[in-house]
SERO-4910 file (N, C-alpha, C, O; in steps of 0.05 Angstrom, whole numbers):
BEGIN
 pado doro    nc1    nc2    nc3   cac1   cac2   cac3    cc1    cc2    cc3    oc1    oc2    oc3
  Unk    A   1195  -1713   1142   1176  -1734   1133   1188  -1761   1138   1212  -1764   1137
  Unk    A   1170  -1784   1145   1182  -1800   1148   1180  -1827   1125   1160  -1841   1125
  Unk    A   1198  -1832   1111   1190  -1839   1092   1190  -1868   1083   1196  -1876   1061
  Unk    A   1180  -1889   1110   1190  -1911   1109   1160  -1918   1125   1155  -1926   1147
  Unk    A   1141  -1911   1102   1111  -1906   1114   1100  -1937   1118   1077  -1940   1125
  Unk    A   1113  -1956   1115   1099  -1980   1121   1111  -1994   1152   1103  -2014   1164
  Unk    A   1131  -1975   1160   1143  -1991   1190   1138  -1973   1205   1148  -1979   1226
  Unk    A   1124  -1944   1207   1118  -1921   1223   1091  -1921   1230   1084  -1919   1254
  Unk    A   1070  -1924   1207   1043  -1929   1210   1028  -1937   1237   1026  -1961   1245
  Unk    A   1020  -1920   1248   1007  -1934   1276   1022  -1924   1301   1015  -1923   1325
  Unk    A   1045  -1918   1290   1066  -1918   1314   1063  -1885   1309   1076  -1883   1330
  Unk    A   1060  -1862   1303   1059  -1835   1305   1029  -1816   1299   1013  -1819   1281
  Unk    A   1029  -1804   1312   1001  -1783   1306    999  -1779   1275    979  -1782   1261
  Unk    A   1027  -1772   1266   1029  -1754   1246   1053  -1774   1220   1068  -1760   1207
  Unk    A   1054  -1805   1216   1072  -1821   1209   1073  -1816   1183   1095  -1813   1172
  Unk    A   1042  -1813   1168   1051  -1814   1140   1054  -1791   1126   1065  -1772   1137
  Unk    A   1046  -1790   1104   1058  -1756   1085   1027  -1750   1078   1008  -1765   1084
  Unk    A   1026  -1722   1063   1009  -1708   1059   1001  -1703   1029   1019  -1714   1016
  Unk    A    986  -1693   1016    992  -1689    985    978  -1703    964    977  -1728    962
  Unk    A    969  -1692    952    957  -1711    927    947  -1685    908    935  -1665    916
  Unk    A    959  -1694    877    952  -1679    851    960  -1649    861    940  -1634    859
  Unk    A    977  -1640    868    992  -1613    867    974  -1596    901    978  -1574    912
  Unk    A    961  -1614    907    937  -1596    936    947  -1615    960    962  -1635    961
  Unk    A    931  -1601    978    938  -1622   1009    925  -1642   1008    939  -1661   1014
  Unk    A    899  -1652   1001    891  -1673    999    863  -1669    975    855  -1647    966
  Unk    A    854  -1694    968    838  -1691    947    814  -1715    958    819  -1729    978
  Unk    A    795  -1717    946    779  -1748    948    790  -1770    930    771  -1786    930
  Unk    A    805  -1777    918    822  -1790    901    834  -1801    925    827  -1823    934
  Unk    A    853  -1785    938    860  -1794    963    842  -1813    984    840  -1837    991
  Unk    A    832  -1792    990    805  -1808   1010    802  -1833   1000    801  -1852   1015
  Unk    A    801  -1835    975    783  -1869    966    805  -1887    973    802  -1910    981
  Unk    A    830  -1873    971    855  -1901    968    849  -1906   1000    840  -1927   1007
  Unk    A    855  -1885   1018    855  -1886   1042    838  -1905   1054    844  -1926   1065
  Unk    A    817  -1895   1050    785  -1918   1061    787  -1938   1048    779  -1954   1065
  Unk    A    795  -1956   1023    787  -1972   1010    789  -1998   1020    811  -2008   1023
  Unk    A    769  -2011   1026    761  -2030   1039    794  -2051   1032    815  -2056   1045
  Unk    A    783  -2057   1010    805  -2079    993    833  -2076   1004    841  -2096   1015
  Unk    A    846  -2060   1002    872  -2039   1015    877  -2048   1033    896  -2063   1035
  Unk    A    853  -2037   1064    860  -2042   1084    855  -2065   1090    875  -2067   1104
  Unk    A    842  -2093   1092    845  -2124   1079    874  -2131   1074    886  -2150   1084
  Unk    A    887  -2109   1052    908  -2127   1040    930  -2117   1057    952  -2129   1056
  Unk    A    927  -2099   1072    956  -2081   1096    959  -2098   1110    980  -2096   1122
  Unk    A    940  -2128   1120    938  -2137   1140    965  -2161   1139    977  -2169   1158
  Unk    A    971  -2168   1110    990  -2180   1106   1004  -2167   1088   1022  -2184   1083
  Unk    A   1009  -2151   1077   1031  -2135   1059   1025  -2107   1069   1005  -2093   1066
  Unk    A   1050  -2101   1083   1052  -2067   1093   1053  -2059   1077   1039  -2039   1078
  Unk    A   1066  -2063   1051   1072  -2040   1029   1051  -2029   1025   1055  -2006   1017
  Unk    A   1023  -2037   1027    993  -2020   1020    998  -1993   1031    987  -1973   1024
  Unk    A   1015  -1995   1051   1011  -1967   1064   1027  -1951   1044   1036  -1933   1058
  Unk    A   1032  -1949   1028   1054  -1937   1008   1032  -1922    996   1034  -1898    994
  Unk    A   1012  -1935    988    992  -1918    974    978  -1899    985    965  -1883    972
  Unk    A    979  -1899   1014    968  -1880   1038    978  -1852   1036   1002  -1848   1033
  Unk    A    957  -1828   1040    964  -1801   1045    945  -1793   1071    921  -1789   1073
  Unk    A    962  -1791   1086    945  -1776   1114    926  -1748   1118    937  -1726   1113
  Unk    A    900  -1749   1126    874  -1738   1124    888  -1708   1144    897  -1706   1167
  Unk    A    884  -1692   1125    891  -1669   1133    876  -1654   1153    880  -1638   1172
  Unk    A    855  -1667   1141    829  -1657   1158    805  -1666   1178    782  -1658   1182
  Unk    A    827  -1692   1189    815  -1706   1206    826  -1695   1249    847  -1695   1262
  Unk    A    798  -1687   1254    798  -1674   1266    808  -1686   1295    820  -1674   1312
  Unk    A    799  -1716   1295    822  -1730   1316    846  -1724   1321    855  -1724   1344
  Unk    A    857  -1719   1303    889  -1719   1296    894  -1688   1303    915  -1686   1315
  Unk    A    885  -1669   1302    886  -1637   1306    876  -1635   1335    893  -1627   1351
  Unk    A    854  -1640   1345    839  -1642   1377    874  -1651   1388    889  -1633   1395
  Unk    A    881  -1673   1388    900  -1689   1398    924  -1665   1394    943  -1660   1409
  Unk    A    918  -1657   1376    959  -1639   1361    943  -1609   1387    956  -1601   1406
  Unk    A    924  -1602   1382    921  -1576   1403    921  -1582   1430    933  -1568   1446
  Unk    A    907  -1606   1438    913  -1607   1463    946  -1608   1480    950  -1604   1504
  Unk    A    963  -1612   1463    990  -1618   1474    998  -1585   1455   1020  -1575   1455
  Unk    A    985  -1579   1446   1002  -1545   1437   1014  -1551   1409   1033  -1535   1402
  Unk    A   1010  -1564   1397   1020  -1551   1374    997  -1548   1353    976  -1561   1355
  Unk    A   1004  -1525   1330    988  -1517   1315    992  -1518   1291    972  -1516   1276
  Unk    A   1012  -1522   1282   1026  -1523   1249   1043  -1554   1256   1058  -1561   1274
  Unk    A   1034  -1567   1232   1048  -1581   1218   1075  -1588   1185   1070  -1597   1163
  Unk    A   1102  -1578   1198   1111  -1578   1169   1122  -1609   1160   1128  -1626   1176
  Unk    A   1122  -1611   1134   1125  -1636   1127   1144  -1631   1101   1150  -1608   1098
  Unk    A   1154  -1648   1084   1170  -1654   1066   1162  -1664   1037   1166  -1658   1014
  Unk    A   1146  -1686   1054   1148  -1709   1029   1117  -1711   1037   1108  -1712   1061
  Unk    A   1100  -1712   1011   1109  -1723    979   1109  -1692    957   1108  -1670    968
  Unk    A   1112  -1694    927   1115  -1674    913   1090  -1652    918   1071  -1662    930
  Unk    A   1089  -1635    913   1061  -1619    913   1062  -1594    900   1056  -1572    909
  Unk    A   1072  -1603    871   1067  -1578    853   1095  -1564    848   1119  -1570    852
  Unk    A   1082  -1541    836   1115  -1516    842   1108  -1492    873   1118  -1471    882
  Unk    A   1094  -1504    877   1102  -1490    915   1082  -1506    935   1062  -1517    928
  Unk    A   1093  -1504    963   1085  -1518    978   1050  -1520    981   1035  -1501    977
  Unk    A   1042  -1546    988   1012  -1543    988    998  -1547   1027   1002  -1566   1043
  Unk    A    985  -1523   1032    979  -1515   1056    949  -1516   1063    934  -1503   1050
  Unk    A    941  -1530   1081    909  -1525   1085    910  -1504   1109    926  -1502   1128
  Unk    A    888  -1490   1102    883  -1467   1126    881  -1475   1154    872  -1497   1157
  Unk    A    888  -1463   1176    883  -1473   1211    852  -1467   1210    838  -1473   1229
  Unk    A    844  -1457   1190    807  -1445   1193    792  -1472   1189    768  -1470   1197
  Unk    A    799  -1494   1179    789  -1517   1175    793  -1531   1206    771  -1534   1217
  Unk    A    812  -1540   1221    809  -1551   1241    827  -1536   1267    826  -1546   1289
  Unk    A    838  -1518   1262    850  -1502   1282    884  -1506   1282    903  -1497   1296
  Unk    A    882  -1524   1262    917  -1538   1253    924  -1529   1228    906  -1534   1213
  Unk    A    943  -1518   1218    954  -1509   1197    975  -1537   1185    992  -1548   1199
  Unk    A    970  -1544   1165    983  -1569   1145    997  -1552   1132    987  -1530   1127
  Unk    A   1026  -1559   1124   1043  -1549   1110   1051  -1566   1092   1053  -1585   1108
  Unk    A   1059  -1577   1068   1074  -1599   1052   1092  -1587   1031   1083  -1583   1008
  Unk    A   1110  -1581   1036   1133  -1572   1018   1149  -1588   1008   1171  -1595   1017
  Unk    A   1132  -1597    980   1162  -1616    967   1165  -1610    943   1152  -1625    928
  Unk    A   1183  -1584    926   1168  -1588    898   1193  -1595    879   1201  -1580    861
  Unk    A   1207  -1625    887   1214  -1644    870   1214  -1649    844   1230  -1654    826
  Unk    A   1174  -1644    850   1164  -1655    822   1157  -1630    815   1134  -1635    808
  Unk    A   1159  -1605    812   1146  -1587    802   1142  -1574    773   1125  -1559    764
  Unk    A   1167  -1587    763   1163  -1578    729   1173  -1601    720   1196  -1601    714
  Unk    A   1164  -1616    718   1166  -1651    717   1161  -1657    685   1138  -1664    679
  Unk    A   1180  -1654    666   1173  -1658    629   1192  -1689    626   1215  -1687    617
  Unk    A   1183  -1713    632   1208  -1732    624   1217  -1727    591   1240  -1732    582
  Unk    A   1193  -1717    573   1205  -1719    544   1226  -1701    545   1236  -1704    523
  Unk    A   1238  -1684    556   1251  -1661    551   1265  -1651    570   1277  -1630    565
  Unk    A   1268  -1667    599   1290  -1666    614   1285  -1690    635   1266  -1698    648
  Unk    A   1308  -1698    632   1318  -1734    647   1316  -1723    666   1294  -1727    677
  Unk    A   1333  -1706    682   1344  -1709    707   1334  -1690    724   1335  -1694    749
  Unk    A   1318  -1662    711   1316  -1630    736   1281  -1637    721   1272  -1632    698
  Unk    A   1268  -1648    745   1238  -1640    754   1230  -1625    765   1206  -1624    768
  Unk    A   1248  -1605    778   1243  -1577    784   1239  -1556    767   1218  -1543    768
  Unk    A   1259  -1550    750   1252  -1529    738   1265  -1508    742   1289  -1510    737
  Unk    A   1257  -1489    750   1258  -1451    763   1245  -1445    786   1249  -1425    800
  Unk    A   1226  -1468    789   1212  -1475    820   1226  -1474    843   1242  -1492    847
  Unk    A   1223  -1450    868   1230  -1444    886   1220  -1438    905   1209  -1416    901
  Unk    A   1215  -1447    936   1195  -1447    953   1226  -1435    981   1250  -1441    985
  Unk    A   1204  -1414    995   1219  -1411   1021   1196  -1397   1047   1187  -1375   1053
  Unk    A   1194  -1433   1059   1183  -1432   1088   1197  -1418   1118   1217  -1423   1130
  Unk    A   1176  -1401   1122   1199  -1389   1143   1157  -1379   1155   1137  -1373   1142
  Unk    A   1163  -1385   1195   1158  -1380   1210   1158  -1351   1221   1177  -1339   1232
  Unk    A   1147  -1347   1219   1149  -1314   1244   1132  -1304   1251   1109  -1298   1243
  Unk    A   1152  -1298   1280   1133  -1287   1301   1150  -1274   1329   1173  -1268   1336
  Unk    A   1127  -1275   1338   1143  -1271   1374   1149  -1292   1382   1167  -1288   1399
  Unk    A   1144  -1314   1380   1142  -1338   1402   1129  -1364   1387   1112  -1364   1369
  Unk    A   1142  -1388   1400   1127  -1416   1397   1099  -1420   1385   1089  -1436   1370
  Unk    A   1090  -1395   1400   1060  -1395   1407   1046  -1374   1394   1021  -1372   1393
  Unk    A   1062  -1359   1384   1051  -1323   1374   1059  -1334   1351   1080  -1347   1356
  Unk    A   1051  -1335   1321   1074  -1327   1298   1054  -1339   1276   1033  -1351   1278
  Unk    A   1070  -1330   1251   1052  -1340   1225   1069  -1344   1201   1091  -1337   1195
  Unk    A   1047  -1363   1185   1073  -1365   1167   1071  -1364   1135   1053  -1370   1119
  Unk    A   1107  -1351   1130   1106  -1347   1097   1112  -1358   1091   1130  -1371   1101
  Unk    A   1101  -1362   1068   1117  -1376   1039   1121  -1363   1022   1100  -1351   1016
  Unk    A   1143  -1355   1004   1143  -1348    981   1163  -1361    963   1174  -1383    970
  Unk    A   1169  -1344    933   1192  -1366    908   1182  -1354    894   1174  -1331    896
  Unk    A   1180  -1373    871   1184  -1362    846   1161  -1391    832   1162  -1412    845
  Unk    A   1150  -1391    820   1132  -1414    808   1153  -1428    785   1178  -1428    781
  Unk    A   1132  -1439    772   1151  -1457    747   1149  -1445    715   1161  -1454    695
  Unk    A   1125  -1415    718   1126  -1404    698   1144  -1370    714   1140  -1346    709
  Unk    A   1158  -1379    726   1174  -1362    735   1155  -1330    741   1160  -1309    730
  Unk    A   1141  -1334    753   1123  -1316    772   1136  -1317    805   1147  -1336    817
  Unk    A   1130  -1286    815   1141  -1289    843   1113  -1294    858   1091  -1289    848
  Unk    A   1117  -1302    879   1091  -1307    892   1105  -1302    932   1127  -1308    941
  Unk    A   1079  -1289    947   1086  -1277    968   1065  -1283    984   1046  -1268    981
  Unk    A   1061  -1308   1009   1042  -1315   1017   1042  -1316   1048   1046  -1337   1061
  Unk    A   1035  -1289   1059   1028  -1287   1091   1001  -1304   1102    979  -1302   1091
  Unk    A   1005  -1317   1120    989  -1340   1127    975  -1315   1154    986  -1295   1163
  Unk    A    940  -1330   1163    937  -1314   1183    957  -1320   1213    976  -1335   1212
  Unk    A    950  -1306   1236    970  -1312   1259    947  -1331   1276    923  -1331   1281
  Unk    A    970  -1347   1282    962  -1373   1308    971  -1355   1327    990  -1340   1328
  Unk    A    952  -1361   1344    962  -1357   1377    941  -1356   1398    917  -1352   1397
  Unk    A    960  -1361   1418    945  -1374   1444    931  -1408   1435    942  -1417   1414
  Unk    A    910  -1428   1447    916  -1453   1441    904  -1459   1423    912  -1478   1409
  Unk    A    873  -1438   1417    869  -1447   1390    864  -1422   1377    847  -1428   1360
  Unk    A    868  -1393   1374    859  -1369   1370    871  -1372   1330    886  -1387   1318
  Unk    A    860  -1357   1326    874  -1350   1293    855  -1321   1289    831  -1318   1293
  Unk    A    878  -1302   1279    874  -1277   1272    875  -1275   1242    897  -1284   1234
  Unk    A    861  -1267   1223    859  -1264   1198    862  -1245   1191    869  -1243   1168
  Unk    A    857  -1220   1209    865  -1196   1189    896  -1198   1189    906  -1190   1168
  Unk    A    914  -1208   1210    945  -1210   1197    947  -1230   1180    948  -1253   1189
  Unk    A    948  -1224   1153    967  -1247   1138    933  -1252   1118    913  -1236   1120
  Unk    A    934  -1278   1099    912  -1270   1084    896  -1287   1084    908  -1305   1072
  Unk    A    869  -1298   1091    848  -1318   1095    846  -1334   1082    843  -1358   1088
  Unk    A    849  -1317   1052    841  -1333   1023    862  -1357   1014    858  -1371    994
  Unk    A    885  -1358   1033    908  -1386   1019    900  -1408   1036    892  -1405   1059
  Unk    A    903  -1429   1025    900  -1463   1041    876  -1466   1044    866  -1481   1061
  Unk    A    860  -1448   1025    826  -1463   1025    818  -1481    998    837  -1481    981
  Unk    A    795  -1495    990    789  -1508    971    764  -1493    970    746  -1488    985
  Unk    A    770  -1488    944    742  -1463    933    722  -1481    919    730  -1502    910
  Unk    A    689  -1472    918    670  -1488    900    683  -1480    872    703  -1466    868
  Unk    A    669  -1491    855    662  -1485    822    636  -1497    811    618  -1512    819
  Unk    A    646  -1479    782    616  -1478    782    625  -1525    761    644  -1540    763
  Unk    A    598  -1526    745    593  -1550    735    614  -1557    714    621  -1580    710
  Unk    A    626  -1532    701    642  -1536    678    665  -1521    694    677  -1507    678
  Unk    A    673  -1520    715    695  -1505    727    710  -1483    715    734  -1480    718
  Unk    A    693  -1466    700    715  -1440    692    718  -1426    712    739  -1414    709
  Unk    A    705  -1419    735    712  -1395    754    717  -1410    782    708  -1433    785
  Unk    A    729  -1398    802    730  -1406    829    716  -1386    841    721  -1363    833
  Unk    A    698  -1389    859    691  -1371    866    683  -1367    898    697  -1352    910
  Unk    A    661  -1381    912    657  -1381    940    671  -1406    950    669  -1428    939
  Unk    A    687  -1400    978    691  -1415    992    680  -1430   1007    661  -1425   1022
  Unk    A    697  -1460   1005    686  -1475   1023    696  -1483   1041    707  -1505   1040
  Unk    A    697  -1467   1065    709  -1466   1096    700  -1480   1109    696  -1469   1131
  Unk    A    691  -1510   1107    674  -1527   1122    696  -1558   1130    718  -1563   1120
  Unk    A    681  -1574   1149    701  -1591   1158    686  -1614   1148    697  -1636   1152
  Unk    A    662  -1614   1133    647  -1627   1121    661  -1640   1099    648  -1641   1079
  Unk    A    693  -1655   1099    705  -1656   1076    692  -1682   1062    686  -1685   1039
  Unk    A    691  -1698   1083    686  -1723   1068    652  -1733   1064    643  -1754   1073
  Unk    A    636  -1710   1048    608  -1715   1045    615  -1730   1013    636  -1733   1000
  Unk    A    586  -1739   1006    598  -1747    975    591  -1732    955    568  -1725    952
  Unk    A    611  -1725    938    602  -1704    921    624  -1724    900    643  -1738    906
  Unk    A    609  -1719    867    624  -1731    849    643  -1722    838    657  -1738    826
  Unk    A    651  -1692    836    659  -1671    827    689  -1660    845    706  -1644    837
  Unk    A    689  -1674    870    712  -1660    900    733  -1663    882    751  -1646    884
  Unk    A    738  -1684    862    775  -1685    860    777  -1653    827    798  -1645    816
  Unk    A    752  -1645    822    754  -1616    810    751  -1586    827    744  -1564    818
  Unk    A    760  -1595    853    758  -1570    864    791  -1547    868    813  -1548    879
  Unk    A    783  -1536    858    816  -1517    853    812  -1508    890    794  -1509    907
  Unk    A    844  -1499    888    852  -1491    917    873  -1473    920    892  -1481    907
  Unk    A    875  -1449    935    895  -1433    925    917  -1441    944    918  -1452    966
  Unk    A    930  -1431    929    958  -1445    927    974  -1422    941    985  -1424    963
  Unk    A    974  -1393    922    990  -1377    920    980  -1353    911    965  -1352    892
  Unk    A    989  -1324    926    980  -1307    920   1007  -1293    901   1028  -1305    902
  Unk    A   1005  -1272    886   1011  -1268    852   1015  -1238    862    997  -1225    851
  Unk    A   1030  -1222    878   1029  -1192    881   1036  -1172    847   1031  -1148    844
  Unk    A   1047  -1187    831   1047  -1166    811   1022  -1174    791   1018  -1160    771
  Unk    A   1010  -1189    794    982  -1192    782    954  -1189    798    932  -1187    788
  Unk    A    963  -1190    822    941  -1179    834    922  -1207    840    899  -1200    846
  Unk    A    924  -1227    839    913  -1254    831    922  -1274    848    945  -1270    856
  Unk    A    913  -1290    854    909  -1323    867    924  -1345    843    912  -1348    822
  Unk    A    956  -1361    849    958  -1382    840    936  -1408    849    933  -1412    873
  Unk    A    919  -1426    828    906  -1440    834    906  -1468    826    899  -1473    803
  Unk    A    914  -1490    846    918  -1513    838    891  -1533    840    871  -1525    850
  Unk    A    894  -1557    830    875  -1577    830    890  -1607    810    901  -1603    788
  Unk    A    889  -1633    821    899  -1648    808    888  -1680    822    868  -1684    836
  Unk    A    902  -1696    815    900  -1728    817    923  -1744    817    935  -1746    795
  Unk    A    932  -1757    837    962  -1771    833    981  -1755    829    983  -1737    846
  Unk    A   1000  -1754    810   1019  -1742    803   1004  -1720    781   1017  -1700    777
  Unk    A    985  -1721    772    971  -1703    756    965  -1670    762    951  -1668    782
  Unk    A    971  -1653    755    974  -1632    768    965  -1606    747    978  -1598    728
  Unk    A    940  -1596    755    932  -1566    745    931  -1546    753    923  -1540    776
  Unk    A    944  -1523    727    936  -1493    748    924  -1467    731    924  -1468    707
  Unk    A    913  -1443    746    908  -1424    732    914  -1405    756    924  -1408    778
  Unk    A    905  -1387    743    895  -1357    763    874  -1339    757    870  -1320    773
***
């Protein structure tokens, strides 16, 4: 990651970080991003870009990343929960990765110094090739659950196979009005329509093999929720 987002800006495809409220991106995000006022005030104070999180799902940026071959993006920085937060390649043919979980069990009343926790994330690639391969994640969460997450396989320039590995991680699911259930997916590139409700959309995070269940995040800023 590069973390010196007000002197990189402009100068890389891929300059700033990813992340917002424990997911890859949120409409919370979007607003800071677009906000008129913001971009006005970048024109003489870079630091605005500080408030910036890069559009995961802007399809310029992916057209551009496939045409030169690459398909996955891993990144670092910023926090995103107690395990990495991933949008599916089924959204634009690019796989987003953001593994930072810094902030993952984050209590200041009750511990100064370890915002981690028991939180443990391990990204690893595999495959045949550059070009053939898919990817896991797994750890341990922050309520000390294991979690085991085969991604589908990339390959060739824009192909993705779903029956290897599992469909259902790095999507943002509907809900219903009072959000108790997650239920149909929304596999659409339609992210930025206006809906009042987008920064309540849970997103799975993590699949749960001894429960049989989906870890599921949703949040705002540093604000961060979950269930299964």
């Amino acid at each position: 990651a590069l973390q010196n987002r007000p002197a990189m800006w402009g100068r890389s495809i891929i300059s700033n970080c990813y992340g917002d409220g424990g997911v890859i991106t949120t409409h919370h995000a979007a607003l800071i991003r677009n906000n008129p006022q913001r971009i006005q005030q970048s024109h003489v104070d870079p630091l605005q870009f500080e408030k910036v999180c890069s559009d995961p799902m802007d399809t310029r940026v992916s057209k551009w990343l496939i045409q030169h071959g690459i398909r996955r993006i891993v990144v670092g920085h910023k926090p995103t929960g107690d395990c990495p937060a991933v949008l599916s390649a089924s959204y634009t043919g690019v796989e987003i990765v953001s593994a930072d979980t810094s902030y993952s069990d984050y209590q200041p009343k009750t511990s100064k110094y370890d915002h981690r926790g028991v939180a443990l994330s391990i990204v690893e690639i595999v495959g045949n090739n550059s070009q053939d391969n898919q990817l896991v994640v797994s750890g341990v969460l922050k309520d000390k659950q294991e979690y085991h997450n085969t991604y589908p396989r990339l390959f060739g320039k824009d192909d993705i196979d779903d029956t290897q590995g599992d469909p259902y991680l790095g999507i943002r699911l509907m809900t219903n009005k009072n959000f108790n259930d997650a239920s149909t997916s929304d596999n659409t590139q339609q992210h930025d329509k206006k809906q009042e409700d987008q920064n309540h959309y849970w997103w799975t995070k993590a699949s749960i093999p001894s429960k049989r269940k989906y870890h599921l995040c949703r949040g705002k800023g540093r604000n961060v929720e979950y269930k299964t």
